[in-house]
C-alpha positions as CSV (number, residue, x, y, z in Angstrom):
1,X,7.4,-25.5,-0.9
2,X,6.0,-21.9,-0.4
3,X,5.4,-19.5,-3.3
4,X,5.0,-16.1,-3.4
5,X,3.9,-13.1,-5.3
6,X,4.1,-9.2,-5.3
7,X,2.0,-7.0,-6.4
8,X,2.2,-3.3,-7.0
9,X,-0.5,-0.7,-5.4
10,X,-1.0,2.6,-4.6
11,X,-2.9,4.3,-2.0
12,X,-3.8,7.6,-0.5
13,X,-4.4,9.6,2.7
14,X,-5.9,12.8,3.9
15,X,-3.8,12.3,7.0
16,X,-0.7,11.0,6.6
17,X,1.9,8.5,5.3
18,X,1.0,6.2,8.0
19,X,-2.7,6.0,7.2
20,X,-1.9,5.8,3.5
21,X,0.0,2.4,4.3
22,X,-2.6,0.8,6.6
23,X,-5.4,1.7,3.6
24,X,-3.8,0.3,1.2
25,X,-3.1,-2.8,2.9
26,X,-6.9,-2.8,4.1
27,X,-7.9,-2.9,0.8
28,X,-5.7,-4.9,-0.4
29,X,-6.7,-8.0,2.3
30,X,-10.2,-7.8,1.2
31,X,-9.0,-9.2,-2.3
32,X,-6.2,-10.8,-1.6
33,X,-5.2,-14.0,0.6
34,X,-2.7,-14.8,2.7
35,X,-0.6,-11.1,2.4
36,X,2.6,-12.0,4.0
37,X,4.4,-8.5,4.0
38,X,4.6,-5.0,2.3
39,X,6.9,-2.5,1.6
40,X,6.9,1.2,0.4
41,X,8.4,1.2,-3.0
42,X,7.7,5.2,-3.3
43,X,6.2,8.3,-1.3
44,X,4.9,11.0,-2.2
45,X,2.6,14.4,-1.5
46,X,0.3,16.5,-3.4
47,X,0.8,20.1,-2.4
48,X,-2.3,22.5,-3.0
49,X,-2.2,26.6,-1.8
50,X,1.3,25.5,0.2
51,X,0.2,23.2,2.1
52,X,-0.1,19.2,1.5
53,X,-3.4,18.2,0.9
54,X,-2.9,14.3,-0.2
55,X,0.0,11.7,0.9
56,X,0.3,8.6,-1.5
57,X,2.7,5.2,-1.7
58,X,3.2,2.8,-3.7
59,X,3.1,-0.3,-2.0
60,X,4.7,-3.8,-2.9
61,X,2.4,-6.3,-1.4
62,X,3.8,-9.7,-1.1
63,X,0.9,-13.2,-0.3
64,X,1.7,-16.3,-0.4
65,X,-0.4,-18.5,-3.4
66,X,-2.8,-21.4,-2.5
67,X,-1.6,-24.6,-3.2
């Protein structure tokens, strides 16, 4: 029998949505074993002068646990 669990993270970009994703799950591999899958609970920008300056998710990242 398998068992799961999700966590909840955010991350930023610079760049883009895209980069902001593959962070996050960078980071999130160098603590955690075994990450299965992710998806983007939420997506958002930060807007300075008109133009976007930051891109951030929140990210559900699911592992599996050691037995």
């Amino acid at each position: 029998m398998t068992v799961a669990k999700t966590v909840e993270l955010t991350s930023s970009s610079s760049n883009s949505f895209d980069d902001a994703v593959a962070e996050g799950i960078r980071r999130a591999n160098k603590t955690l074993k075994n990450i299965k899958g992710a998806w983007i609970a939420d997506h958002q920008v930060k807007v300075d002068n008109g133009e976007i300056s930051e891109y951030l998710v929140r990210l559900k990242v699911t592992f599996v646990l050691d037995d």
